[in-house]
PANU-61643 format. One record per residue (C-alpha): residue in one letter; x, y, z. Coordinates in nm, 2 decimals. Example, Ala and Ser with C-alpha at 12.3 -4.5 7.8 and 13.67 -1.06 7.14 Angstrom:
REC   code        x        y        z
REC      A     1.23    -0.45     0.78
REC      S     1.37    -0.11     0.71
END
This chain:
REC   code        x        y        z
REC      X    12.19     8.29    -4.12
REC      X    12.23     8.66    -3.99
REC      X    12.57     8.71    -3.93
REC      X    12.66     8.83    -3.57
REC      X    12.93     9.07    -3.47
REC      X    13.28     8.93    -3.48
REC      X    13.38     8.89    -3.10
REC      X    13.66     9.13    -3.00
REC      X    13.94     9.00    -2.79
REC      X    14.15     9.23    -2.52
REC      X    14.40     9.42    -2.63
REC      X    14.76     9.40    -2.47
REC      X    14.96     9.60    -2.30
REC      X    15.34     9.66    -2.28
REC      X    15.41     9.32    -2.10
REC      X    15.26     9.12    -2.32
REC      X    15.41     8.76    -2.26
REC      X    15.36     8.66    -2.66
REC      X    15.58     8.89    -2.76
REC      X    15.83     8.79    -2.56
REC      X    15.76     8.45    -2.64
REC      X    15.75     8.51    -3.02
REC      X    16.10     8.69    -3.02
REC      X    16.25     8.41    -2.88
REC      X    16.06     8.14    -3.07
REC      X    16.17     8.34    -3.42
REC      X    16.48     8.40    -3.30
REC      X    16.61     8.02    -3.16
REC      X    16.38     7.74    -3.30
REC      X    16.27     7.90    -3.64
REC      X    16.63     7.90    -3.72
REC      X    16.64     7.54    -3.75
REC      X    16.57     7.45    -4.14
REC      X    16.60     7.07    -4.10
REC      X    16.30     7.10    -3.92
REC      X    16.11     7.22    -4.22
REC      X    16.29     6.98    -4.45
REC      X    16.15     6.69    -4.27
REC      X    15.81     6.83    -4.23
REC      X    15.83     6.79    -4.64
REC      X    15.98     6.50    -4.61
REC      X    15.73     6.38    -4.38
REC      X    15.42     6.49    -4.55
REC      X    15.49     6.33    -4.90
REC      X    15.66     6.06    -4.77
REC      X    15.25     5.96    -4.62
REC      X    15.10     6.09    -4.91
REC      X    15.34     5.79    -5.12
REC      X    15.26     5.49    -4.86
REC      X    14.88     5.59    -4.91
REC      X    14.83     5.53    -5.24
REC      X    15.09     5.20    -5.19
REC      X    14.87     5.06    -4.98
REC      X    14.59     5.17    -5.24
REC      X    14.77     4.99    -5.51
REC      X    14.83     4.66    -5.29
REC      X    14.42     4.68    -5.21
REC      X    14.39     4.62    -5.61
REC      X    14.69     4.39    -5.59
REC      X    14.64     4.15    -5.33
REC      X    14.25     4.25    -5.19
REC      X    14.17     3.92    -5.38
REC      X    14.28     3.79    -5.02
REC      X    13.99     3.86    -4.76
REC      X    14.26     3.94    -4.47
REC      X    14.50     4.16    -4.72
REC      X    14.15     4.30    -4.87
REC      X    14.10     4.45    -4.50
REC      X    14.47     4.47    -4.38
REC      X    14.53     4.75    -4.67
REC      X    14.19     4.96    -4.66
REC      X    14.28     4.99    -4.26
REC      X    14.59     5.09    -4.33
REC      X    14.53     5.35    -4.62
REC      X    14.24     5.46    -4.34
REC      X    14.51     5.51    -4.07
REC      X    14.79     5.71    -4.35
REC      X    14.41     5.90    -4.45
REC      X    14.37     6.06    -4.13
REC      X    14.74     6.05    -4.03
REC      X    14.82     6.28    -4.37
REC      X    14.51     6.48    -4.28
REC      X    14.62     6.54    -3.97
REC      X    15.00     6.65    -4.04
REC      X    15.01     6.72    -4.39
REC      X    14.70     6.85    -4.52
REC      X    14.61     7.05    -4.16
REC      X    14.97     7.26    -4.20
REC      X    14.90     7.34    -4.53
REC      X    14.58     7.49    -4.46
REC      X    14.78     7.70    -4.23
REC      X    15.07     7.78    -4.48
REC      X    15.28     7.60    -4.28
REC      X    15.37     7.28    -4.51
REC      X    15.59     7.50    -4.78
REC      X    15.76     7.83    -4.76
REC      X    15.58     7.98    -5.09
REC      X    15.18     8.02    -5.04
REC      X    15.11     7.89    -5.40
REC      X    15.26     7.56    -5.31
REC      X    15.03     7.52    -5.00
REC      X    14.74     7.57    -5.18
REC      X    14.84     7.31    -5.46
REC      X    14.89     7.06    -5.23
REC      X    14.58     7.15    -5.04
REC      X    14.38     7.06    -5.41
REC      X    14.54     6.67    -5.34
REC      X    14.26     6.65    -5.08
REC      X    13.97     6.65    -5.30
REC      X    14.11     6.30    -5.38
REC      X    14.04     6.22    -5.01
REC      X    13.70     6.36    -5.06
REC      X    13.70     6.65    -4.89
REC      X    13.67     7.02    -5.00
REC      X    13.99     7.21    -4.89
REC      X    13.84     7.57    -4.94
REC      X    13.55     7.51    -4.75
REC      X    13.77     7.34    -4.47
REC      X    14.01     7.60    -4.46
REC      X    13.78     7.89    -4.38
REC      X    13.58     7.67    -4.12
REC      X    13.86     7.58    -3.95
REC      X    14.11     7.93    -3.97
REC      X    13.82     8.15    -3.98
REC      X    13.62     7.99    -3.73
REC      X    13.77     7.78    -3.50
REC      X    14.11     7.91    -3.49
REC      X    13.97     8.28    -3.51
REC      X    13.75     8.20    -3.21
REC      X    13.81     7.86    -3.03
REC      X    13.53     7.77    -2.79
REC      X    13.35     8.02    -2.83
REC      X    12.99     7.93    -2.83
REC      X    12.81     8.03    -3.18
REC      X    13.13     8.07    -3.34
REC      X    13.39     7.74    -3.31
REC      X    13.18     7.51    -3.55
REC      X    13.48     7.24    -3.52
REC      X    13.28     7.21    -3.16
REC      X    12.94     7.30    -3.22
REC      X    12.89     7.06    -3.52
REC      X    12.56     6.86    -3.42
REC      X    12.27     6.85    -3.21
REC      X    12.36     6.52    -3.14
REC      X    12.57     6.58    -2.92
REC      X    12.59     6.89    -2.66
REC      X    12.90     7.09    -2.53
REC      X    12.82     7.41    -2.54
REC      X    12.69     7.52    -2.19
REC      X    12.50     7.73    -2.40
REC      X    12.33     7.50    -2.66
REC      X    11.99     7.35    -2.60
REC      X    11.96     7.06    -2.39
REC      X    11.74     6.75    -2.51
REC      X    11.65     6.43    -2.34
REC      X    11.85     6.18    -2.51
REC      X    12.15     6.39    -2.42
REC      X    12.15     6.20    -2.09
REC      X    12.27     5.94    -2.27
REC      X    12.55     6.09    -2.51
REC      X    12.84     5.96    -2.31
REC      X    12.74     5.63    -2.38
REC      X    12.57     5.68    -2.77
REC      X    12.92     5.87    -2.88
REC      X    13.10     5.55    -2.87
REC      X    12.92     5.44    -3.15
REC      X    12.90     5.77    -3.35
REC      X    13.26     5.93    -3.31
REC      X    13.37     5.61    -3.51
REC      X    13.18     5.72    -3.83
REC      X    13.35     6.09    -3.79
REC      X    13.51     6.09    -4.16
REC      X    13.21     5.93    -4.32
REC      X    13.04     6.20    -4.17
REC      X    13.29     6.54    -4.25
REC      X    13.29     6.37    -4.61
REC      X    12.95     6.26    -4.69
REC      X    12.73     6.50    -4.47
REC      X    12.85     6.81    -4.30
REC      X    13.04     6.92    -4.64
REC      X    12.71     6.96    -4.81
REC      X    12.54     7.09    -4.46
REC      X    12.79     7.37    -4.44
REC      X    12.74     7.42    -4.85
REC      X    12.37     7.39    -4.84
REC      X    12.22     7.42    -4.52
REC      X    12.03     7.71    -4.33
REC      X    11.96     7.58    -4.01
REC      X    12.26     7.66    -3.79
REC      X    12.50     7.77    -4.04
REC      X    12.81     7.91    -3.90
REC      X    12.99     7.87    -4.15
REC      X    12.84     8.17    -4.37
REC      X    12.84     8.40    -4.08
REC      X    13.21     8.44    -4.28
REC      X    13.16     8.34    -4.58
REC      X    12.94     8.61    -4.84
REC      X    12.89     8.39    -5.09
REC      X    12.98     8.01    -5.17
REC      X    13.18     8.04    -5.58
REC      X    13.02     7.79    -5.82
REC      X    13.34     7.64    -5.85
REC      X    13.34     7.54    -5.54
REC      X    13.01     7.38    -5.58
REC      X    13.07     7.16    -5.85
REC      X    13.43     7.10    -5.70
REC      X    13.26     6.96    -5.41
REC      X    13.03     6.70    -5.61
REC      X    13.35     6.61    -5.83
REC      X    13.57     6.54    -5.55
REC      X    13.29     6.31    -5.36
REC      X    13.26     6.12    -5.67
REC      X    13.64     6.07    -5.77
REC      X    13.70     5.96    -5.36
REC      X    13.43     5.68    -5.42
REC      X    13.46     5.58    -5.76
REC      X    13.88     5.52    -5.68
REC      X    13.84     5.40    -5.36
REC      X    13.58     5.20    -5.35
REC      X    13.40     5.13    -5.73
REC      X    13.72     5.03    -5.90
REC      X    13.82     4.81    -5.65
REC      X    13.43     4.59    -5.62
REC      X    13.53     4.57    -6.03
REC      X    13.89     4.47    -6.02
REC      X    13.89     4.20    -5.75
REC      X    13.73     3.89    -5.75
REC      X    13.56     3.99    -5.38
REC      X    13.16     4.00    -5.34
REC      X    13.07     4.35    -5.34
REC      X    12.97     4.34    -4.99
REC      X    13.31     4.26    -4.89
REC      X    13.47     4.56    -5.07
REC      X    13.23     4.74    -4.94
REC      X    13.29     4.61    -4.54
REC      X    13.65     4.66    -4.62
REC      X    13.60     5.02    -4.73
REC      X    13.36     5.08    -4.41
REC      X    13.69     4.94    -4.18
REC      X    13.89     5.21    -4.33
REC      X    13.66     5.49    -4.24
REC      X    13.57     5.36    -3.92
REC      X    13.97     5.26    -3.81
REC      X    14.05     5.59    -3.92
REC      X    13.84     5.80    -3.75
REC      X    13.85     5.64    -3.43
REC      X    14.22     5.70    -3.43
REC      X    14.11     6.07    -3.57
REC      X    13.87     6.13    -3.24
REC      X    14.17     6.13    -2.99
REC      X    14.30     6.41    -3.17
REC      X    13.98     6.57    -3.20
REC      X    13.87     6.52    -2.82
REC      X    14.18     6.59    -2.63
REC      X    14.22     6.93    -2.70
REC      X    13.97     7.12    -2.65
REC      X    13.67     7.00    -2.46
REC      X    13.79     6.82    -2.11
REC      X    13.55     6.83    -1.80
REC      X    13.76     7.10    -1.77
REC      X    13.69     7.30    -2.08
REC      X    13.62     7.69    -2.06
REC      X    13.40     7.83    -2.34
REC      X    13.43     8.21    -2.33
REC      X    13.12     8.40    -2.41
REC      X    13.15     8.79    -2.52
REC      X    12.98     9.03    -2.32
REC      X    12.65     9.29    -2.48
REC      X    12.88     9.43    -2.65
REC      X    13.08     9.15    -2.81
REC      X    13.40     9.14    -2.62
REC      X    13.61     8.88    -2.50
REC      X    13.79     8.87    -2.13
REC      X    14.09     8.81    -2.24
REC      X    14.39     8.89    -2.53
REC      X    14.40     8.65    -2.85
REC      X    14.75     8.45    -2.65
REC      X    14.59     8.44    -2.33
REC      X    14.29     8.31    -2.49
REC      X    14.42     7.99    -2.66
REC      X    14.61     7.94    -2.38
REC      X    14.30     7.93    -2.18
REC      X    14.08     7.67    -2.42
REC      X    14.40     7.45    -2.58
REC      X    14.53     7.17    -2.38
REC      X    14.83     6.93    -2.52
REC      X    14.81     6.52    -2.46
REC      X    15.09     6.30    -2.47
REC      X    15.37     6.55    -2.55
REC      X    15.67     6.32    -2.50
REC      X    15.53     6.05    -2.67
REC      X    15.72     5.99    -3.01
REC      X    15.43     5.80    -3.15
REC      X    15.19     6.02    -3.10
REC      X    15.43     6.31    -3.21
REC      X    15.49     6.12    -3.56
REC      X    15.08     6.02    -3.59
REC      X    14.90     6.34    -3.43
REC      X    15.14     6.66    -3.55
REC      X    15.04     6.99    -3.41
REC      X    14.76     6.83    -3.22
REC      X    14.99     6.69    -2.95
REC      X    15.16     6.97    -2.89
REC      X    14.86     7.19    -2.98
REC      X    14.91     7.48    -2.73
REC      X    15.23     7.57    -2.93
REC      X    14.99     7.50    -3.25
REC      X    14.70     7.79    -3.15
REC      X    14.99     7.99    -3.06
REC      X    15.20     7.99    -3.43
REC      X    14.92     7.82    -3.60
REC      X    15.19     7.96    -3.92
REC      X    15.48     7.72    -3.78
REC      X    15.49     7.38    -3.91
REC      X    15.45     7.15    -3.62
REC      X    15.82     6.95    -3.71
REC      X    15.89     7.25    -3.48
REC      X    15.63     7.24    -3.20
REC      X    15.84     6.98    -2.99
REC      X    16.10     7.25    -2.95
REC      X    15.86     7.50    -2.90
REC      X    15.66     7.36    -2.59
REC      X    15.90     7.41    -2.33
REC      X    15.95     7.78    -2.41
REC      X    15.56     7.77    -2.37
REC      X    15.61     7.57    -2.01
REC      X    15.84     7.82    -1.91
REC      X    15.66     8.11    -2.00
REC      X    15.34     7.96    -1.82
REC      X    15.51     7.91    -1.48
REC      X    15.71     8.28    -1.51
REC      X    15.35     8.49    -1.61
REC      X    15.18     8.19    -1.40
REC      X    14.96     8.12    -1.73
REC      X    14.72     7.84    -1.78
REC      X    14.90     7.53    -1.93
REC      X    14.76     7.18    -1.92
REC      X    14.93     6.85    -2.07
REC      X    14.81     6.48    -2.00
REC      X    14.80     6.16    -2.12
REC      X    14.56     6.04    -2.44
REC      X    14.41     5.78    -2.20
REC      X    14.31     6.06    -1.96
REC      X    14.23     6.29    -2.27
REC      X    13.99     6.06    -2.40
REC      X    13.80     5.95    -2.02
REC      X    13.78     6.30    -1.96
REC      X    13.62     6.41    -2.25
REC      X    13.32     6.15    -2.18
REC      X    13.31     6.27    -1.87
REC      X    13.24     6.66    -1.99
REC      X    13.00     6.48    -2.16
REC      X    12.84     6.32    -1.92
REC      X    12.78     6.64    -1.72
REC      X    12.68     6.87    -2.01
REC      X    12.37     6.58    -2.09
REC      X    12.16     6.66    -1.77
REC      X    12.05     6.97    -1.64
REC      X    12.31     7.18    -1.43
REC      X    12.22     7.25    -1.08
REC      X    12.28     7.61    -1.02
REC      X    12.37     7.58    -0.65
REC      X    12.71     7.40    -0.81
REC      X    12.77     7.64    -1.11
REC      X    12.73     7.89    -0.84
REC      X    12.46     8.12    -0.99
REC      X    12.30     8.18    -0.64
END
């Protein structure tokens, strides 16, 4: 793909609210090192009960109902540790030393996944350039489904509200299995070498290596060890994807693309309308912010204004960081938007109900 000109945000001026914001953030809540501690604490502390429940899958999966109990649950810790762990080590955030980010970032080739090719999709992409069309491929990942004002609209979109039900549940099956070696291999719609020059052969056979290690552990050793028909090892291991990623997809929906959503395009000559802060603050929305639960199970997605805004910040700290953030938005009177999951989720499938049929232009106001 030819790469296109980097978009180019507004530059600010001497009242910049993030600086203000950053000062007091660096100087108050980064102070706190328990925070950090726990974020550790946290993060290995998942990584230990996912391979106990792996080990009590070979232990007692000779039971049908413990057979499915433990493969849902190592599913859950899966996405749970992917979500917390894994995602603030991509963004340096885990550890204080760089070097011992990336080493833990190499413990998610056991998951399957390819943590240098994740990294610069995500930082480079979607963090670089959230909802912007052509550039966020965390949102523009399919032509299944369409959210993208901009992207091409097909028939059977009509019906992706409804057909995304049955999809969004096979979401890790799918980042694992498929868009991995799209985003390696593929020239149709690659965004993700619009930043990358070359793909390393490392990388490559790292890839295949890391696909085959996820299924020969997680699911080959375990049809061989047990005294289950294949089949039902194999249902088992289909329930962990599929209660994992459903439980992934609230993370995934609720930030970002609402019937509400803005995608800012750049103008002829590749700029943005707004500064880099203003920006996230524009496309990031945060669900379910006093909810412990969903603190302890969804890290910086909760709380994922204060994420896109010290994406470098472990998100142990984000909790503390999100009222400054609600201050800040009623003082400069700056977009700020926190709901519900429940309303995250219903609102979501509403955007997509409206971006599957045509848009009349006498409501978008065009004329």
């Amino acid at each position: 793909m030819e790469k296109l000109k980097r978009p180019v945000y507004v530059k600010t001026g001497t009242d910049d609210f993030f600086k203000k914001m950053r000062t007091e953030v660096n100087e108050t809540i980064l102070q706190n090192s328990s925070l950090y501690l726990l974020n550790i604490v946290k993060s290995l502390g998942l990584l230990f009960l996912f391979f106990l429940f792996y080990y009590c899958i070979l232990r007692f999966g000779n039971s049908t109902p413990l057979l499915f109990l433990f493969y849902i649950l190592c599913g859950i810790t899966m996405i749970v540790l992917f979500i917390n762990a894994f995602h603030d080590a991509a963004h340096g955030a885990l550890f204080k030393k760089s070097k011992h980010n990336q080493w833990f970032m190499y413990v998610l080739e056991l998951f399957g996944g390819n943590h240098w090719l994740w990294t610069r999709r995500h930082i480079n992409l979607h963090h670089a350039y959230p909802n912007v069309p052509d550039w966020d491929i965390d949102i523009k990942q399919s032509d299944i489904i369409r959210i993208f004002p901009s992207s091409p609209l097909f028939h059977y979109h009509k019906y992706q509200h409804i057909y995304m039900w049955l999809i969004y549940p096979f979401y890790s099956l799918n980042w694992i299995y498929i868009r991995d070696f799209k985003d390696f291999f593929g020239t149709k719609d690659n965004y993700v070498k619009k930043v990358i020059d070359k793909i390393p052969g490392k990388q490559i056979v790292m890839l295949f290596t890391a696909k085959i290690i996820n299924l020969v552990y997680l699911l080959f050793i375990p049809i061989l060890a047990l005294q289950q028909p294949w089949y039902m090892v194999l249902g088992a291991w289909f329930a962990m994807h599929l209660c994992g990623s459903i439980l992934g997809v609230v993370a995934l929906v609720s930030t970002h693309v609402d019937e509400d959503a803005h995608f800012p395009v750049t103008d002829e000559e590749g700029n943005l309308s707004a500064t880099w802060a203003m920006h996230q603050m524009i496309v990031t929305k945060d669900f379910s912010t006093d909810s412990t639960l969903a603190n302890f199970l969804y890290g910086g997605f909760t709380h994922h204004v204060a994420h896109h805004l010290f994406p470098s910040v472990g998100h142990t700290y984000y909790p503390y960081i999100t009222p400054i953030i609600k201050r800040y938005a009623q003082e400069y009177d700056l977009p700020y938007t926190s709901y519900p999951f429940y309303h995250a989720v219903r609102s979501h499938f509403r955007m997509l109900k409206s971006k599957g049929i045509k848009e009349n232009i006498m409501m978008t106001g065009e004329i």
